[in-house]
C-alpha positions in Angstrom: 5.7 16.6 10.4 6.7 13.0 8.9 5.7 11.4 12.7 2.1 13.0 12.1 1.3 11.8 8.1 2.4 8.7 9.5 -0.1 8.3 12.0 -2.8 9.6 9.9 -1.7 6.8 7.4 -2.2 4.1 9.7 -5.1 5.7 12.5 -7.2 6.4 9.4 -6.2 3.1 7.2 -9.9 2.3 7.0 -11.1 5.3 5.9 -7.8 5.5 3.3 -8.9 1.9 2.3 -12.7 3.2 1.1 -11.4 6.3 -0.5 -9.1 4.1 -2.8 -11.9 1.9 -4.0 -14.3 4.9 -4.5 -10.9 6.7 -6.4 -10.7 3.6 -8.6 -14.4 3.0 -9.2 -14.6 7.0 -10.2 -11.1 6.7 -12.2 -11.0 4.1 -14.4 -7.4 5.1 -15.6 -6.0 4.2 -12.6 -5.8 0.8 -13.7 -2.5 2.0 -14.5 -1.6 1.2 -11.7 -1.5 -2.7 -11.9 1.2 -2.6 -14.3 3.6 -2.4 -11.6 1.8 -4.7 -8.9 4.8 -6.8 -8.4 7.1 -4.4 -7.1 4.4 -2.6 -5.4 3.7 -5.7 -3.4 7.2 -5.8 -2.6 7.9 -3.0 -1.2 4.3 -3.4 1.0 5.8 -6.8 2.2 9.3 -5.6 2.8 8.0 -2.5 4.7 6.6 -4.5 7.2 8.6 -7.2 7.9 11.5 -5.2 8.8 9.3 -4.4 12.1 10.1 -8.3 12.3 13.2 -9.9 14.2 13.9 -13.7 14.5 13.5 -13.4 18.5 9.7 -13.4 17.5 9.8 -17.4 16.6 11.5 -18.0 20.0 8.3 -17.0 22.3 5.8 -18.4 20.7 4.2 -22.1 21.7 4.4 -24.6 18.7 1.0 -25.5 19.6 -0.8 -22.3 19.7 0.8 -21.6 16.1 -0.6 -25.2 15.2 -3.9 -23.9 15.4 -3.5 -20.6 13.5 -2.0 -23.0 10.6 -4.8 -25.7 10.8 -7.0 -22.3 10.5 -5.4 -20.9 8.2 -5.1 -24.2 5.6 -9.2 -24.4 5.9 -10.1 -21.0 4.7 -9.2 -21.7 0.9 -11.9 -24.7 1.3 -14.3 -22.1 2.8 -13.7 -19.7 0.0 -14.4 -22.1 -2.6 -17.8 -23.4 -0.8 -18.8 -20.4 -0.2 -18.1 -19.1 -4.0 -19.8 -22.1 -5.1 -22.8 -21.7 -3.0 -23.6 -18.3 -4.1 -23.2 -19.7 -8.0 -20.2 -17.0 -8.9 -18.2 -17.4 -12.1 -15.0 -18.9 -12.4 -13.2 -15.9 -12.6 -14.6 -14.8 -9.4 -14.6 -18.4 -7.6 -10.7 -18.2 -8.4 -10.6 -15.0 -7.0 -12.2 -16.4 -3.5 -9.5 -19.0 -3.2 -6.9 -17.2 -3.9 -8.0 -15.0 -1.1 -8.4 -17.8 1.4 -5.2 -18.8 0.6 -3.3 -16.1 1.2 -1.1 -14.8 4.2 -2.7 -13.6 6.7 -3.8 -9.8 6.8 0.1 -7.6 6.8 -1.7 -5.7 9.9 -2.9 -8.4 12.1 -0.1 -8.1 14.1 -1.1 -4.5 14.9 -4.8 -5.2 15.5 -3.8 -7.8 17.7 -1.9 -5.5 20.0 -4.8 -3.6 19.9 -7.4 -6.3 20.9 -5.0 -7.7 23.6 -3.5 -10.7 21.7 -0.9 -12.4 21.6 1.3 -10.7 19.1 4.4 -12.9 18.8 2.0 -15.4 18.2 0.1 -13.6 15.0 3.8 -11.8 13.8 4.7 -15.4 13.8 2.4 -17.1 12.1 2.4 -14.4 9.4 5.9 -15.1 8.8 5.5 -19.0 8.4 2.8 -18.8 6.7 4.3 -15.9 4.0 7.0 -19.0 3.3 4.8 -21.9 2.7 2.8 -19.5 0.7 4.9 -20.2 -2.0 3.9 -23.9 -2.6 0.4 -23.7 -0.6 -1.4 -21.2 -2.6 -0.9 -22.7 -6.4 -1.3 -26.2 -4.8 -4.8 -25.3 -2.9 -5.6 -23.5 -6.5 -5.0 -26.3 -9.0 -6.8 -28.2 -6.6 -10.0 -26.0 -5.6 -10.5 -24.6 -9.3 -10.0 -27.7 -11.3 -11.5 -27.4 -15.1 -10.6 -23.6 -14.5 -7.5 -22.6 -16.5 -5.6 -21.4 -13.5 -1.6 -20.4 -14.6 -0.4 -21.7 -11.0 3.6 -21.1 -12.9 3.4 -17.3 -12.5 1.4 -17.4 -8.9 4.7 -19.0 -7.8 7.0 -16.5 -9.5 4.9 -13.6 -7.9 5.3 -15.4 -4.3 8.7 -15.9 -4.5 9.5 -12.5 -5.9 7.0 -10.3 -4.4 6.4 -12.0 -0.9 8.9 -14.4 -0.3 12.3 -12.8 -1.0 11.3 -9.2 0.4 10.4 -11.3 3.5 13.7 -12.6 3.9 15.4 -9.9 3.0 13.5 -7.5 5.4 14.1 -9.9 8.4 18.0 -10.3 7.4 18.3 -6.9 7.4 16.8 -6.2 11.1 19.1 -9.4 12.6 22.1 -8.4 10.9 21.7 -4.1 11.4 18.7 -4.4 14.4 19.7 -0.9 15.9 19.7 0.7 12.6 16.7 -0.8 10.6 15.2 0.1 14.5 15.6 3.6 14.0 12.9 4.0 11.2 10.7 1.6 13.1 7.9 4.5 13.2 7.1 4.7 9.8 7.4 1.0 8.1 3.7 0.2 8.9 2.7 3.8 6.9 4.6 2.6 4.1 2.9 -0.8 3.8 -0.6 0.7 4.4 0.2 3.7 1.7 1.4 0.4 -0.7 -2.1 -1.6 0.2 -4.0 2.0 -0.5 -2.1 2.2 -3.9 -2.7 -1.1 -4.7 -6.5 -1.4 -3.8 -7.1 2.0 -5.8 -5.6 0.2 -9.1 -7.2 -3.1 -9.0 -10.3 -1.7 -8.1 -10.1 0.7 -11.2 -9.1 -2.5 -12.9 -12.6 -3.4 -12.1 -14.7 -0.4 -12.6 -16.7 -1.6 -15.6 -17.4 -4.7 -13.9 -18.9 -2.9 -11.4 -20.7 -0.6 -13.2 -22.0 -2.5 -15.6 -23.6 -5.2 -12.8 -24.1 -4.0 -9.6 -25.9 -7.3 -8.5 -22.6 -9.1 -8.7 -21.1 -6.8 -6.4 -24.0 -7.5 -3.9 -23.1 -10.8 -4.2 -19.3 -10.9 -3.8 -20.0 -8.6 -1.0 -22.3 -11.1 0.9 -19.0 -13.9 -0.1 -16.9 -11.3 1.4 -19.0 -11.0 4.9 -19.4 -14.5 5.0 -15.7 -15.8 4.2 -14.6 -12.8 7.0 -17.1 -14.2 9.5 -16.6 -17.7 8.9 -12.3 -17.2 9.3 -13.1 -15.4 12.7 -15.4 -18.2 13.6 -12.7 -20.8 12.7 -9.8 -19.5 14.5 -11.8 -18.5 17.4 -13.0 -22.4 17.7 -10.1 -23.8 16.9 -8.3 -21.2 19.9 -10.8 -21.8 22.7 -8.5 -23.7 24.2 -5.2 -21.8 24.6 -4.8 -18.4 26.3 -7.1 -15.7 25.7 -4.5 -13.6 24.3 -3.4 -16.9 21.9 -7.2 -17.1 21.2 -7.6 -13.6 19.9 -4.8 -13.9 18.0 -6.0 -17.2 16.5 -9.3 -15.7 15.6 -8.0 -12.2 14.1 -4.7 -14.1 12.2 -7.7 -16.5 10.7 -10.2 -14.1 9.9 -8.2 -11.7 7.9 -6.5 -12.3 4.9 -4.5 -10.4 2.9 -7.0 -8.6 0.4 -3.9 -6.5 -1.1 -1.4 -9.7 -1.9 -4.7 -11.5 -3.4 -5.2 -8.6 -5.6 -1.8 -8.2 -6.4 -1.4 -11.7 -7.3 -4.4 -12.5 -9.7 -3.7 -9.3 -11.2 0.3 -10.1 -11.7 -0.3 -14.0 -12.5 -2.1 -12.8 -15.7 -5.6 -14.2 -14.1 -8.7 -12.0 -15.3 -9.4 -8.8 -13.5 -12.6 -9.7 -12.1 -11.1 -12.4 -10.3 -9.6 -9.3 -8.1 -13.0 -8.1 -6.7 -13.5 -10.7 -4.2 -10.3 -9.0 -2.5 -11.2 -5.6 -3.1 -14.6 -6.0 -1.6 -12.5 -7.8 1.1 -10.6 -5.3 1.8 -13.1 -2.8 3.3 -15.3 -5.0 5.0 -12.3 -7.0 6.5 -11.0 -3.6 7.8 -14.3 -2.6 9.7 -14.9 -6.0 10.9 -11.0 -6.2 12.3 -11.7 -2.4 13.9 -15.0 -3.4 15.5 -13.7 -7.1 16.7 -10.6 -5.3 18.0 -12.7 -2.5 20.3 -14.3 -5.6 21.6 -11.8 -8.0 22.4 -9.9 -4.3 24.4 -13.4 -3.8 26.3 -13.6 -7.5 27.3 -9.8 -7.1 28.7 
């Protein structure tokens, strides 16, 4: 019984994903949720990096993760450009680089075993790059936003707390006890997607009368969304075209999605303005169709 609620967690995660921002636009009391986005976005980080051993660092080619990196440091300048270009307001242009700044998506690792990646290589990379998080994303942020009043103090207390520590913890826990953490293996990912679903339905509540009240700055933030999505799969895939296929997938996919759920949970938890959240929750769903469709793909093409 739990072996099939977990599988409809994670087969269905797209379709969980657009629920939760429909629940949230139609409940605005959900917002309640955000109150506890801290140790919501623990638990979604811990859950999923207990699937994570330190065996994963030992396959991987330093130069192939070069690339993902050098991707992954130009997407917060692509956020901001593209936030800029379409004229949104500070709030929201925050919002943007945040989200460019961010880890890469927690599931890349699975939709790169699905598209025939390299997964050591994308499992990696999110690892590495959820440590230097903690000194990249306020650094890219004071420096992306400047005249913007941008707390970077509690962005760095919510990385370190809520991303940085469950990290270690989780990947302690699987050297020191791997048989046993091993065991449960089958249901961490359905935790982290239920703690991104939670999470998305809150913030997105969070922003209901946004919404409501202008529905052309939706249309816009969508067209940032699209645009930032294609231009982070365009990056990594450029940047990869020289290593592996497999190594190029995952370069493109670990690139292309970012973490709409930690962005959220951040700007909501570092005190920043709600709307500054939309850009990842209207992320969120069109990262997750673009991933599904890019993934179908890459499998066909293999």
């Amino acid at each position: 019984m739990l072996g099939t609620l977990t599988d409809a967690v994670e087969d269905y995660l797209l379709l969980w994903v657009v629920l939760a921002a429909a629940v949230g636009l139609a409940v605005p009391s959900l917002a309640v949720v955000t109150r506890w986005s801290t140790p919501i976005l623990a638990v979604m980080i811990g859950s999923v990096s207990l699937t994570l051993s330190i065996a994963e660092f030992r396959r991987v080619d330093a130069r192939s993760l070069g690339v993902v990196l050098a991707g992954h440091v130009t997407m917060p300048f692509l956020a901001a450009g593209t936030a800029r270009v379409l004229g949104l307001s500070p709030a929201l242009t925050v919002g943007f680089v945040v989200l460019g700044a961010v880890t890469p998506e927690l599931v890349t690792p699975v939709v790169t075993e699905l598209a025939g990646g390299e997964t050591a290589l994308s499992t990696t990379a999110l690892i590495v790059i959820g440590g230097g998080s903690v000194a990249f994303v306020p650094a890219v942020v004071a420096a992306l936003v400047g005249g913007i009043d941008v707390p970077t103090r509690p962005i760095v207390e919510q990385l370190v707390v809520a991303v940085v520590v469950p990290m270690a913890v989780a990947v302690g826990a699987r050297a020191w006890k791997p048989d046993r953490v091993a065991a449960y293996d089958d249901y961490y990912a359905a935790m982290s997607a239920l703690m991104v679903v939670l999470i998305l339905a809150g913030v997105t509540a969070a922003n209901a009368g946004v919404v409501r009240s202008n529905l052309p700055v939706l249309a816009t933030v969508a067209a940032g969304a699209v645009t930032l999505n294609a231009l982070g799969y365009g990056v990594g895939y450029v940047l990869g075209r020289w290593e592996t296929r497999p190594a190029r997938i995952a370069s493109t996919l670990s690139v292309g999605m970012r973490d709409f759920a930690v962005a959220a949970a951040l700007v909501v938890a570092a005190g920043l303005p709600t709307a500054a959240a939309l850009p990842a929750v209207v992320f969120g769903v069109v990262e997750m169709t673009t991933s599904t469709g890019l993934a179908t793909w890459f499998g066909r093409e293999d």
